[in-house]
N, C-alpha and C positions, 0 to 999 in steps of 0.2 A: 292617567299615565303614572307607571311608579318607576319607580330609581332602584336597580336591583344591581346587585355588586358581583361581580365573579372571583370567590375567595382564592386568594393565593397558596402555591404549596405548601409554602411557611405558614401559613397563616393555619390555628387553631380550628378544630371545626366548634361551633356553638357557642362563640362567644355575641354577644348581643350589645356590646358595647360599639360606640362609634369610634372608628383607631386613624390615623392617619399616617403614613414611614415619613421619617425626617429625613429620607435619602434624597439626595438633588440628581437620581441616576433618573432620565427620563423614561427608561426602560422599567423600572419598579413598580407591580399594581398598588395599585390605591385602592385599601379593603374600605367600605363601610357597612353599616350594620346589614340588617338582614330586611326579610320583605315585609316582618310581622313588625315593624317598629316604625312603618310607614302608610298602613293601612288607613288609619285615621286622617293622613296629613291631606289638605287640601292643593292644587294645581298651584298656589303661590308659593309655598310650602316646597312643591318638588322645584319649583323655575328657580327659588333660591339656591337647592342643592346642588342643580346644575351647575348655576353662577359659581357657586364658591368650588365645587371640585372641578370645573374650567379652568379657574385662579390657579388650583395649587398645577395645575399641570402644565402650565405658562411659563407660571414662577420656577416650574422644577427644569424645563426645558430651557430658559434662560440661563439660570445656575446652572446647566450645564455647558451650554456655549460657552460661560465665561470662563470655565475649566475650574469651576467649582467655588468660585471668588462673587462675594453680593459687591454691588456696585448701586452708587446712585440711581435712580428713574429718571430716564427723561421725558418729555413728552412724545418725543415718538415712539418710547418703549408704550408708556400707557395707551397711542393709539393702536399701536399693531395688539394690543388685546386686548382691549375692545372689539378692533376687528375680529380677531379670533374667539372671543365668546361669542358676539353675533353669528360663528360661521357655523359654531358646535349647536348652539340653540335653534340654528334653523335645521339643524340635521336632525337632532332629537326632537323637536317641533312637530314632527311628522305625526307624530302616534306612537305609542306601542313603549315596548320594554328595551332599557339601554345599560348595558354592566362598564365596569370603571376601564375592562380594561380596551374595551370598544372607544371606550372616549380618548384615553391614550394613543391609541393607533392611528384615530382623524391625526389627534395633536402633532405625533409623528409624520402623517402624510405631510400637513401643513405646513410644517417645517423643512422639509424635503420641496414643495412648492415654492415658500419663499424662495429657496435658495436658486433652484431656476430661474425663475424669476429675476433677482440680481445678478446672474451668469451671462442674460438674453440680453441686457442691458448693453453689455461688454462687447458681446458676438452672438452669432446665430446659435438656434437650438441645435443642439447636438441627437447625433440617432439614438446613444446611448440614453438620453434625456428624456426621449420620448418613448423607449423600453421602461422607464422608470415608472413615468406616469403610467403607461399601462398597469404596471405590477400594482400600483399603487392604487389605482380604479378596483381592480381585480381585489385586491385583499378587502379594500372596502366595503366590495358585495358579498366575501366569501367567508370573512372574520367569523359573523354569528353562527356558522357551521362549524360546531364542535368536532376538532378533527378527532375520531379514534384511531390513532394509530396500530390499532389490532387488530384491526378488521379487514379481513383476505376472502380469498375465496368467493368473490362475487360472482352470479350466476351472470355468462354472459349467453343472449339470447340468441346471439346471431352462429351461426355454423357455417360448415363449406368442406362438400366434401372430398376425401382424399381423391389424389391422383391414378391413374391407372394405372401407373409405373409400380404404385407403390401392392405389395399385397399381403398388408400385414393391416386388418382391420384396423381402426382408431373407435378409439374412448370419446365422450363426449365434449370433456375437456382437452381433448388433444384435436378435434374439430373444431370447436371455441377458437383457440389458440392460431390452427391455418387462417380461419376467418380475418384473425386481427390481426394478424403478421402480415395478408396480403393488403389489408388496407392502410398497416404503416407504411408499405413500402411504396405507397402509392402515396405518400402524404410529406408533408416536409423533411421529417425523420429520418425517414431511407432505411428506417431500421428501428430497433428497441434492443431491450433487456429481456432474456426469459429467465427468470429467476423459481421456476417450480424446486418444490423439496428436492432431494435427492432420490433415484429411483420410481421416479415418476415419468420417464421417459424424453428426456430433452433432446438427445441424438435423434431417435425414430423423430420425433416432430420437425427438427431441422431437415432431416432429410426431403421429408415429406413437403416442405416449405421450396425446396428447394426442384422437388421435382414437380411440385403443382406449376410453381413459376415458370416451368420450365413449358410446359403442356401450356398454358395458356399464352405464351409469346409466341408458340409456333400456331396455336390456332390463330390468332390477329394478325401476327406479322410475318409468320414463318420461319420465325427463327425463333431460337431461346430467350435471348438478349427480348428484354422488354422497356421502352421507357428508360433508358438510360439514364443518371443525372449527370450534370458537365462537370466538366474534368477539370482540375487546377491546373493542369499541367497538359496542355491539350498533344504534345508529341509521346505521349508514353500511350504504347498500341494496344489496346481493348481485348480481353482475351472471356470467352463464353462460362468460364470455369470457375468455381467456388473455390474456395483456397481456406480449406478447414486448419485451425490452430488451436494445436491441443498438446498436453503432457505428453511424454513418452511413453507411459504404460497406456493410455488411453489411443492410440495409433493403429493398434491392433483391432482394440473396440470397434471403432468406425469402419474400416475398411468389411470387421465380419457384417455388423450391421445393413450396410451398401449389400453387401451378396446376399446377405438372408432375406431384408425387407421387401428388396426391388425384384424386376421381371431380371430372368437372365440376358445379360448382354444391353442392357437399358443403359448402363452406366460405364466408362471408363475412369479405372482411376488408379491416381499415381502419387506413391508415397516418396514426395521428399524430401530423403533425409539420410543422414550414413556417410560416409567418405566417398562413396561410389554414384553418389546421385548425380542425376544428368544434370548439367548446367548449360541449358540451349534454350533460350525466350522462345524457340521457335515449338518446343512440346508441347507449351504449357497449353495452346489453342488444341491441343486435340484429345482432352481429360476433360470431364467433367466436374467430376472432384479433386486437387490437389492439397493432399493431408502432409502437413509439416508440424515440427516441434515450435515449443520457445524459444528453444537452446538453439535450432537452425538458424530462427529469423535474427536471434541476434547476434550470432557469430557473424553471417553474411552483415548485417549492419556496423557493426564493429571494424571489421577485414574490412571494408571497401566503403563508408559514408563516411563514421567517426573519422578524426586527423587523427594520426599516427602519435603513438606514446614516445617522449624523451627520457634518455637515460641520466637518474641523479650524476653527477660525476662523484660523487663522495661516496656513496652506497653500491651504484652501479644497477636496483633495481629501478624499472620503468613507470609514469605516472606519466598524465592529459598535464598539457599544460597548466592548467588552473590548480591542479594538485600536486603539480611540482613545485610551485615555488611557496606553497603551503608547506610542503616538507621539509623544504630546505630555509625556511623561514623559524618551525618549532621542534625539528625533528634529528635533521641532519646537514651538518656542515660546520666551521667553524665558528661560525655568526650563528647557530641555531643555538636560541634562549625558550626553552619550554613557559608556557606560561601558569599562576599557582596553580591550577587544576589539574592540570596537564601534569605535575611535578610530584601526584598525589598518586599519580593511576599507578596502579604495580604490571610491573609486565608478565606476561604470561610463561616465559621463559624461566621463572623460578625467585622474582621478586628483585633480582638485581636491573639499577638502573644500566642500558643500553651505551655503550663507550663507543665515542663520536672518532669517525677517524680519523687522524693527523694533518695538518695542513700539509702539503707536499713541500717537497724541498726545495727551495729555489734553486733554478740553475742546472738541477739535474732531470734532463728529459724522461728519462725511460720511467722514471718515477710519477712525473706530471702528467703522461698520459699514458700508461701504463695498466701498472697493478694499485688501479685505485678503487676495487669493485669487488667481491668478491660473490656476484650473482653469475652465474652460468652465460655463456657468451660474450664475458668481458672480453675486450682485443686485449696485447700486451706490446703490440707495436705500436709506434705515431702512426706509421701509414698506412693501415690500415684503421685506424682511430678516425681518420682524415677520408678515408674513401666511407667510412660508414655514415659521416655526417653528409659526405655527398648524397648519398643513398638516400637518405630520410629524407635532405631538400626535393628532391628529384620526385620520390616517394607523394610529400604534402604536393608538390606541384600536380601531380597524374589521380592526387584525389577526387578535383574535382571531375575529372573525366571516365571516372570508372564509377560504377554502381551495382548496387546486388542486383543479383537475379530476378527477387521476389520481389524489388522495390522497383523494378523497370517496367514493369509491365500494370497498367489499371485491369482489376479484376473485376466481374459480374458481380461478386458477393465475397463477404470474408466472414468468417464465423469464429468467433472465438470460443474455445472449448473449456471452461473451468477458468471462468474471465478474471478469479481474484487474480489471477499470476500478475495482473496487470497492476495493481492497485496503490503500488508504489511509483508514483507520476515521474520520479529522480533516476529510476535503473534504466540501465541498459536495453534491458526487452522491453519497458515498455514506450521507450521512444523508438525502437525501432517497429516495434507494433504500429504506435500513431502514423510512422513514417507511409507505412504501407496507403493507397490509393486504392478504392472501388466505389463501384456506385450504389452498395447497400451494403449495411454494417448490423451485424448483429453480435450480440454477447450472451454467452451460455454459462449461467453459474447459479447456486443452490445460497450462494452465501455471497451475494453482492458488496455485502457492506458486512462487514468482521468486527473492525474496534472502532471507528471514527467516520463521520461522515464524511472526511475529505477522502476518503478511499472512492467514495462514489466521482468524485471527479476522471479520475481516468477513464470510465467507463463513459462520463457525458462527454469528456475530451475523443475519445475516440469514433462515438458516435457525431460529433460536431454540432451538437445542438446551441441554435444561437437563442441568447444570447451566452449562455453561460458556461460555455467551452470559449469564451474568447476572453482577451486580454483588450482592453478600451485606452484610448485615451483621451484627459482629463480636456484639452485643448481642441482636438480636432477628431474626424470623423475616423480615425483611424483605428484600425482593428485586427489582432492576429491571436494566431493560436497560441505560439510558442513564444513563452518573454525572451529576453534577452535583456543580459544586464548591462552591459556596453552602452548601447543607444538602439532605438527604434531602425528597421532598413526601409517604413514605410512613412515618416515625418521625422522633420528635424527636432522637436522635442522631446527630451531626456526620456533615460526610464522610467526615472522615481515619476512621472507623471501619467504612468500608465498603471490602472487595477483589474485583477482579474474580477469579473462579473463573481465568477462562484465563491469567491471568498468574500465578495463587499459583504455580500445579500445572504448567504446560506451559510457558507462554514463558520466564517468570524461571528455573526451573530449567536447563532448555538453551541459557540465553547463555551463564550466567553458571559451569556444570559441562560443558557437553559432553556426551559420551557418555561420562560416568562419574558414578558415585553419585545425585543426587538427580536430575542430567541425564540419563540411562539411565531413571530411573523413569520421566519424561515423557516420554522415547520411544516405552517401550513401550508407554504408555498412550495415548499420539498414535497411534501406529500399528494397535494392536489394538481397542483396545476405541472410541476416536470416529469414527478414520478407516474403519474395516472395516464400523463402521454406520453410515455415509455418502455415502462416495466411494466410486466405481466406475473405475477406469482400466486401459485396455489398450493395448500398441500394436503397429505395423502388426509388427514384428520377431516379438511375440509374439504374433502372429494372421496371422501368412502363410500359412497353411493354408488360411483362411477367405478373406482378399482375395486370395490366385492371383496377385499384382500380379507385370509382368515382373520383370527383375534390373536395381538400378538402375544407371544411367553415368553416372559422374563423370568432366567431362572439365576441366582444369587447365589454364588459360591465362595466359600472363606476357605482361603488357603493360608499356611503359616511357616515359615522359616524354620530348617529344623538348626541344629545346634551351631554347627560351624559356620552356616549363612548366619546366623543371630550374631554370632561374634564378631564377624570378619560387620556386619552390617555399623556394628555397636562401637566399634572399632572407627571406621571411618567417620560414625556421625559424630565419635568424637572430634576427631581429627578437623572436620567441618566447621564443628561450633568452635577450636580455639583459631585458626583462621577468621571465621567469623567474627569473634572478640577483639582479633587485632586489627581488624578495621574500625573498630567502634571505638577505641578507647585513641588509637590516633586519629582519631575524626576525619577521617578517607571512607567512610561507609558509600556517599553518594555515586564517588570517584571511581570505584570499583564494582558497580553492580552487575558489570559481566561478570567479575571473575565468581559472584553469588549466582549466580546463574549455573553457571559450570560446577559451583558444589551441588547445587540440588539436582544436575543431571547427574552426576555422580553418582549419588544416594540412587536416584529412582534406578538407573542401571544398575546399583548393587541389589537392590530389590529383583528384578528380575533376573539376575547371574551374577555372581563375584567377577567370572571374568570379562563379562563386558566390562569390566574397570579393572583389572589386571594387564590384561592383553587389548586395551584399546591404543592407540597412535600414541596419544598425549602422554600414555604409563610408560611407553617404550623408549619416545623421546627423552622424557625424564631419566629412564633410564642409560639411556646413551650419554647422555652429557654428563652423568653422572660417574662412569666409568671413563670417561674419557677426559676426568680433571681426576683419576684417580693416579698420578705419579705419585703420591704419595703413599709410602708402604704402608698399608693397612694389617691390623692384626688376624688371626683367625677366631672366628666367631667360637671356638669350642676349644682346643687349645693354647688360645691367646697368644703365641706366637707370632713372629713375625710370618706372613701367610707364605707358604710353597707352594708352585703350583695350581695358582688362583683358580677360584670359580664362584661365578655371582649367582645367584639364585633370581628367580621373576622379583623378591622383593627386597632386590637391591642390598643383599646381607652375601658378605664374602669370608669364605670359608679354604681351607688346604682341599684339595678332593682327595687325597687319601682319606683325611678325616671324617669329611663329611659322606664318603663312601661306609667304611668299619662303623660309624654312627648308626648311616640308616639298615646295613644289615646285622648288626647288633640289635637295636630296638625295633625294628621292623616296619616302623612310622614313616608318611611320607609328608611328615609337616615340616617348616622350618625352626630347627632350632632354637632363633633366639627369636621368632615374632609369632610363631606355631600356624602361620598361613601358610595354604598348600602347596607343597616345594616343588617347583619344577625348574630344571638344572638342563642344560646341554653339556654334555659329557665330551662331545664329539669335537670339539675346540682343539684346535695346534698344541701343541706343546707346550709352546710360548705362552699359552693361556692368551687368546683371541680377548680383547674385553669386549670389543663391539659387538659381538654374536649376539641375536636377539635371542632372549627367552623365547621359545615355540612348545605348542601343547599338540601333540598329533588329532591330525580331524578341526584344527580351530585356525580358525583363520582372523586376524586382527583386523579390529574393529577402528571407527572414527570414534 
């Protein structure tokens, strides 16, 4: 038997020395030498090495409970390792070859069992307790499988072929694909992830999935509906119809697809979405397909689940409760005290802090509940002020008896189209997504996971795979999707005593370790055991076999800014970098990394046209406020005179327009006099010299 070590990433290659980390982090491997410095040693020789790298991982797992403080021994420290060498020794006893960081993961299980163990003592095994050990069986056997996380495209053996509906041949891996989609949907799942490249045909296979299923429940059972799974909410009435969700340019997509793939007249289907869509539960049973946006589902959730937004009374615009009295806590009111960070941020309106407005004045009504708002639909009476709050009460009371459309009814299948939309668990569409009800859940996207592994939660949240779409609690058998920070509505104890499963086990490990020790565990468990019974992804690299596709050409063009684009470009990036300085040198750099954001979009728009950043929103509005604190007489920009007859130019330079008329047809030039960027003027202003007029360029239309 030899002792062979699995070098860490930090760790050097070639070193032959024996090294040990002084870290007390249990999750840290422990390197030792290599396999050549062991060749010689005899079986007492390895049983010591054992012994003593058991010790340090005892001793390092201890130091860690105590939160990183040594502490006396007592004798039941020394028995409990003892016991724990005797438990690694009979595991490596076995035979064969064992690396350090295999021994670390027992020690991890181990520890994880004590603590069970003194849990049982108290009260019964928990379900959550007994998902744990599994997991923990599972890694046990799975550890010595080196996961490569780069390896796709596995050939899969089994096929199944298309439906008759459909008559648009399939590819091989789009036959793969039907295979393993009918057999998740027959398996706990109810659904998966297909995650193929982009251009490899997700739409055609969904359909396809959709109409296989469809042909096999009428051969069995005569109807479509196959195998239903039960319903949470057993009074919302079952409807035969898929309920496609996808972007708005992608609406069109689908609908051609359905006509070109399928037989004619095989499919009914109904797009909705628009101001004009039907809103009748009773349609939706007589479509196959029903294709809707994001923006629908979560309007409709918004309008009729969400409670109703209140109005600041100090601002007058609206916010959810929980984020009103957040406003009016550091933002707005007379008591609003911003806190140091907050006091750092520059505002986007042109760097001045934001002036809070006025306590009211006692005594005087029309004042107090009046004009204290200046958002669009403020009232300016009491009694009307008084009937609007009635309204709202009345409003929250009839929330809970009203519901969307698309939330009333459970559907046969819902398909999500281009699933990152979802991927931030906190928005608006994606709890009104989760909200939705059917008995199979699929997700269609190229790019599942983008910047962080917790993106993949919404995807497993949606899907409802247990364990790790739920929320556990610490005390009792109780279990939910959705937290809630108040208290549990399924057990009397607290929040703080409930964990989300996907963050104990996968995401907090892999921030906060990497791919080492407790973060390697959740790799492997991400990659084999949730991911491999869910997602499905290939791409075209590793199926060129299959798409025959030509050889691609890349062709590489240099294009270059001719003189005025170079200026006006050189120009702004100055502009940028002293902006940029002055957050640096008042140490607000962190503080403000939006508004660093909005420089570099800038630049890249000036890159592609000067006037996407001329004639964009934010140049205009700049503009606007800019003339409209202009009461003070300005000179003219060419005879320095007090100005007659004003007129501003796009960049914000004010000029007589006699003048700046005999200028430009004298010199012939249509730049601006004093900044020599391209002048463009509205002539066509009142008399009075209009300031508000927006700078316009004929044929251009302003940008965001």
């Amino acid at each position: 038997m030899r002792l062979r070590s699995r070098p860490s990433s930090s760790s050097a290659q070639g070193k032959q020395s024996r090294q040990y980390q002084d870290s007390s982090d249990e999750d840290d491997l422990l390197s030792i030498s290599s396999d050549s410095d062991y060749i010689g040693n005899s079986d007492e020789d390895v049983a010591d090495e054992v012994v003593n790298l058991t010790e340090e991982v005892v001793c390092s797992n201890r130091t860690k409970r105590n939160g990183g403080k040594k502490r006396i021994e007592t004798k039941e420290d020394q028995g409990e390792e003892e016991e724990h060498v005797d438990w690694v020794m009979n595991e490596v006893g076995r035979g064969g070859e064992v690396d350090a960081g295999y021994l670390q993961l027992i020690g991890r299980i181990e520890d994880r069992k004590k603590i069970r163990e003194k849990n049982q003592k108290k009260r019964p095994t928990l379900l959550w307790e007994i998902w744990e050990e599994e997991n923990d069986s599972w890694m046990a056997e799975n550890y010595p499988n080196d996961p490569d996380f780069n390896s796709q495209d596995e050939l899969v053996t089994e096929t199944a072929q298309p439906p008759s509906d459909l008559i648009m041949p399939l590819l091989r891996y789009q036959k793969e694909w039907l295979a393993w989609a009918l057999k998740q949907e027959e398996s706990t799942a109810r659904g998966g992830i297909l995650a193929d490249e982009m251009g490899m045909g997700k739409t055609v296979q969904a359909i396809a999935l959709v109409l296989a299923k469809r042909e096999l429940g009428q051969a069995i059972y005569g109807s479509s509906l196959l195998s239903p799974a039960p319903c949470t909410s057993q009074e919302l009435p079952a409807v035969k119809g898929t309920l496609v969700i996808c972007p708005v340019v992608a609406v069109i997509q689908w609908v051609s697809e359905i006509d070109r793939f399928t037989t004619k007249g095989s499919n009914k289907i109904l797009v909705y979405h628009g101001a004009n869509r039907v809103k009748n539960i009773d349609k939706f049973a007589e479509y196959d397909f029903v294709i809707t946006t994001y923006s629908t589902v979560e309007a409709e959730y918004r309008k009729n689940v969400m409670p109703p937004k209140e109005k600041c009374q100090w601002c007058g615009k609206s916010f959810y409760e929980q984020k009103l009295s957040v406003h009016q806590k550091y933002f707005c009111g007379p008591d609003a005290v911003k806190t140091a960070k907050q006091s750092k941020q520059q505002s986007k309106t042109g760097g001045k802090p934001s002036k809070l407005k006025k306590n009211p004045i006692e005594g005087d009504s029309e004042i107090d509940t009046g004009k204290r708002g200046r958002g669009k639909g403020i009232k300016h009476k009491s009694e009307t002020d008084a009937g609007s709050v009635d309204d709202s009460a009345c409003a929250g009371q009839d929330m809970s008896m009203r519901k969307s459309i698309l939330h009333s009814v459970k559907w046969n299948r819902i398909i999500l189209d281009e699933a990152h939309y979802v991927k931030d668990r906190r928005s608006n569409t994606t709890r009104a997504i989760l909200a939705l009800e059917s008995s199979f859940k699929w997700a269609l996207s190229g790019t599942p996971l983008q910047n962080r592994v917790g993106e993949l939660y919404s995807l497993v949240r949606f899907l409802q795979i247990v364990p790790y779409s739920y929320y556990f609690c610490k005390d009792c058998d109780c279990r939910v999707l959705d937290y809630s920070s108040s208290e549990c509505p399924h057990c009397p104890h607290k929040s703080i005593r409930h964990f989300c499963w996907w963050n104990r086990y996968i995401a907090s490990p892999i921030q906060s370790q990497g791919n080492r020790g407790t973060g390697r565990d959740a790799m492997v468990l991400l990659k084999h055991k949730i991911l491999k019974s869910i997602l499905l992804r290939r791409t075209k690299k590793g199926r060129a076999a299959d798409l025959a596709l030509p050889p691609r050409i890349v062709t590489l063009r240099k294009d270059s800014l001719d003189v005025k684009e170079e200026d006006y470009y050189t120009s702004l990036y100055n502009e940028s970098q002293a902006q940029f300085n002055t957050y640096i040198q008042a140490g607000t750099l962190m503080n403000n990394y939006a508004h660093i954001f909005d420089l570099l979009t800038r630049l890249r728009q000036a890159v592609d046209h000067p006037y996407l950043v001329v004639y964009s929103s934010t140049a205009m509005a700049r503009r606007e406020s800019t003339n409209d604190a202009g009461s003070v007489e300005q000179p003219c920009g060419l005879c320095h005179d007090p100005v007659e007859d004003p007129v501003v130019t796009s960049c914000t330079h004010v000029f007589c327009k006699s003048c700046l008329i005999d200028f430009s047809a004298s010199v012939g030039q249509v730049s601006c006099p004093s900044c020599s960027k391209p002048l463009t003027v509205d002539f066509t202003a009142n008399d009075k010299g209009d300031q508000k007029s927006k700078a316009t360029i004929k044929g251009f239309r302003s940008s965001s």
